[in-house]
C-alpha beads as a LAMMPS data file, in Angstrom:
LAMMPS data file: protein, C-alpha beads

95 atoms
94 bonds

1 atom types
1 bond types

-500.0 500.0 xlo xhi
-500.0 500.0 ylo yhi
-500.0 500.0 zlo zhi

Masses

1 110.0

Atoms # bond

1 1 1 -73.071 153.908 -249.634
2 1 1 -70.751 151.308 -249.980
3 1 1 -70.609 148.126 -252.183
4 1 1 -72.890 145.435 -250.603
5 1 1 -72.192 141.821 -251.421
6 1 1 -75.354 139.508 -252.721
7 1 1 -74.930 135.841 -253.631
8 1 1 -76.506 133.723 -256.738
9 1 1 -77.787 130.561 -255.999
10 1 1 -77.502 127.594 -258.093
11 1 1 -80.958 128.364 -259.794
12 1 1 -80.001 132.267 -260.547
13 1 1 -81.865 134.170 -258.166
14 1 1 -80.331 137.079 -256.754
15 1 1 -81.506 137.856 -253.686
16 1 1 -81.655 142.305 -253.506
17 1 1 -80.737 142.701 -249.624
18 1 1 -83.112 145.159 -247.889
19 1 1 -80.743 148.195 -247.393
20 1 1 -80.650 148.059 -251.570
21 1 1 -84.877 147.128 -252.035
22 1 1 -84.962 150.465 -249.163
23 1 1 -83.222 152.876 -251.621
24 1 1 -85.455 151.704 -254.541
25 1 1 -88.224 152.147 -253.176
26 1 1 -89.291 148.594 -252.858
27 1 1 -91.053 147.377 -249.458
28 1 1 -92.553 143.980 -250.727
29 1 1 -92.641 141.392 -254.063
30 1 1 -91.571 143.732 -256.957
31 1 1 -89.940 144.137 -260.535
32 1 1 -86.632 145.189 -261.642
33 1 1 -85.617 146.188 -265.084
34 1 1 -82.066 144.943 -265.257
35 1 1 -79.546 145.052 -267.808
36 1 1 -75.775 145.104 -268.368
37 1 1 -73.614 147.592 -269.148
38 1 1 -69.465 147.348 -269.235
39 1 1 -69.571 144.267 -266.810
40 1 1 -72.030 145.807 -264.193
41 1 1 -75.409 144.383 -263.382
42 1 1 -77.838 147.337 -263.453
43 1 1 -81.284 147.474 -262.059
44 1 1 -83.644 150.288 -261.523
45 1 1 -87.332 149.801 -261.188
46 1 1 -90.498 150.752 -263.670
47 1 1 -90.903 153.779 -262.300
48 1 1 -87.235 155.314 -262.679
49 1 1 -87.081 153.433 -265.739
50 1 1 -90.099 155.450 -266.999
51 1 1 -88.737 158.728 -265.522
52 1 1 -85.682 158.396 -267.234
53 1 1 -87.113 157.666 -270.756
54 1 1 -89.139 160.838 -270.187
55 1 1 -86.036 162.943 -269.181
56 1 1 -84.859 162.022 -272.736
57 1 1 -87.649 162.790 -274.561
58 1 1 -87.934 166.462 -273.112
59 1 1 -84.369 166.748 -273.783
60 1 1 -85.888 166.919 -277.733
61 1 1 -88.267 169.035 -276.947
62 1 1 -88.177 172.337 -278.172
63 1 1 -89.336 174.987 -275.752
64 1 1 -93.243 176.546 -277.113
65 1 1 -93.243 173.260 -279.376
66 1 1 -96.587 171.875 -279.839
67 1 1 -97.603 169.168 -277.666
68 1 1 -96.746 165.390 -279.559
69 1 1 -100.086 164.101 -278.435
70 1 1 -101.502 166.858 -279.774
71 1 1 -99.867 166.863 -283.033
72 1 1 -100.836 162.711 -283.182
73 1 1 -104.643 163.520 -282.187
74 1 1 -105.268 165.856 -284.566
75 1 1 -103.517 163.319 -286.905
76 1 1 -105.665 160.333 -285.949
77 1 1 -108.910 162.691 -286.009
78 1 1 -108.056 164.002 -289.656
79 1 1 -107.625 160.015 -290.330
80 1 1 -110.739 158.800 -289.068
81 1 1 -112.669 161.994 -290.788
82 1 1 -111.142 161.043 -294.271
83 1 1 -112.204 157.463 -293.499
84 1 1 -115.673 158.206 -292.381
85 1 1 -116.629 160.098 -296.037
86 1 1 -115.161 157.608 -298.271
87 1 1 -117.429 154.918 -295.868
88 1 1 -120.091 157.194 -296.057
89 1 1 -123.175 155.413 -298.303
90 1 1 -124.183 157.286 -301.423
91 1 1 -126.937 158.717 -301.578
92 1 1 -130.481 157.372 -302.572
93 1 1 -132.888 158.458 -305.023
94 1 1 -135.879 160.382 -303.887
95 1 1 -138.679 158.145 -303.884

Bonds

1 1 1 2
2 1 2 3
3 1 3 4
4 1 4 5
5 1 5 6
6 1 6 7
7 1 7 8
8 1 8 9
9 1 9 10
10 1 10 11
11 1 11 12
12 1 12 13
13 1 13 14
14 1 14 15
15 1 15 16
16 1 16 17
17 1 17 18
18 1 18 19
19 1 19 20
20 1 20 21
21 1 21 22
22 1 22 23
23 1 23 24
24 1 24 25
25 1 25 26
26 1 26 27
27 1 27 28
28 1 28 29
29 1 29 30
30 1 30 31
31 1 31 32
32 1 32 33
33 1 33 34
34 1 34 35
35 1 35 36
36 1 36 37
37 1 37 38
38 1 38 39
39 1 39 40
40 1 40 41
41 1 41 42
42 1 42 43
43 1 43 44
44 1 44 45
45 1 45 46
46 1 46 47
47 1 47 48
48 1 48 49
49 1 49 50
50 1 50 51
51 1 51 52
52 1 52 53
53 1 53 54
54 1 54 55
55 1 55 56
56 1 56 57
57 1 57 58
58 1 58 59
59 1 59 60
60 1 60 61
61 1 61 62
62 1 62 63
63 1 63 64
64 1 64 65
65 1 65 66
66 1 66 67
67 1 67 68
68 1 68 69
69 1 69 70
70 1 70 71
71 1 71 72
72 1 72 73
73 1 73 74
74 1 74 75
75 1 75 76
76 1 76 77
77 1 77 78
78 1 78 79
79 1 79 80
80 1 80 81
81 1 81 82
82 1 82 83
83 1 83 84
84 1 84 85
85 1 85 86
86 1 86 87
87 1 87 88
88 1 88 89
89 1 89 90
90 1 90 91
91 1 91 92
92 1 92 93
93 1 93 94
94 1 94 95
């Protein structure tokens, strides 16, 4: 696909002509994560934006790793364990 022109108006909008809102995936009101990179306006929406920060983190992954929510519940469950005994009330004396 070619380059398709848009135009700012004088309060900033940007107006994302349908062809473009097609190809993202957008068919009403929606959100764009945009940013700039060398001069170029990017935008992508949550969804790619989501995909793409999960492509990186499998990149890191090793292959037969443990899961990382795993690894983080078993954290927070050894956490609240060591919590819960030194909460725990002593003891009282046999009446």
């Amino acid at each position: 696909m070619g380059r398709i022109r848009a135009k700012v108006d004088a309060s900033g909008r940007l107006v994302v002509p349908a062809e473009l809102r097609a190809q993202l995936g957008l068919d009403g009101p929606g959100e764009l994560l945009m940013t700039v990179v060398d001069g170029e306006l990017r935008a992508m929406t949550r969804a790619t934006a989501i995909r793409k920060a999960q492509e990186i983190v499998r990149a890191h992954i090793r292959p037969g790793a443990p899961s990382m929510l795993d690894e983080l519940l078993a954290e927070r469950r050894a956490e609240a364990a060591h919590f819960a005994a030194e909460c725990e009330p002593p003891e009282r004396p046999a009446e």
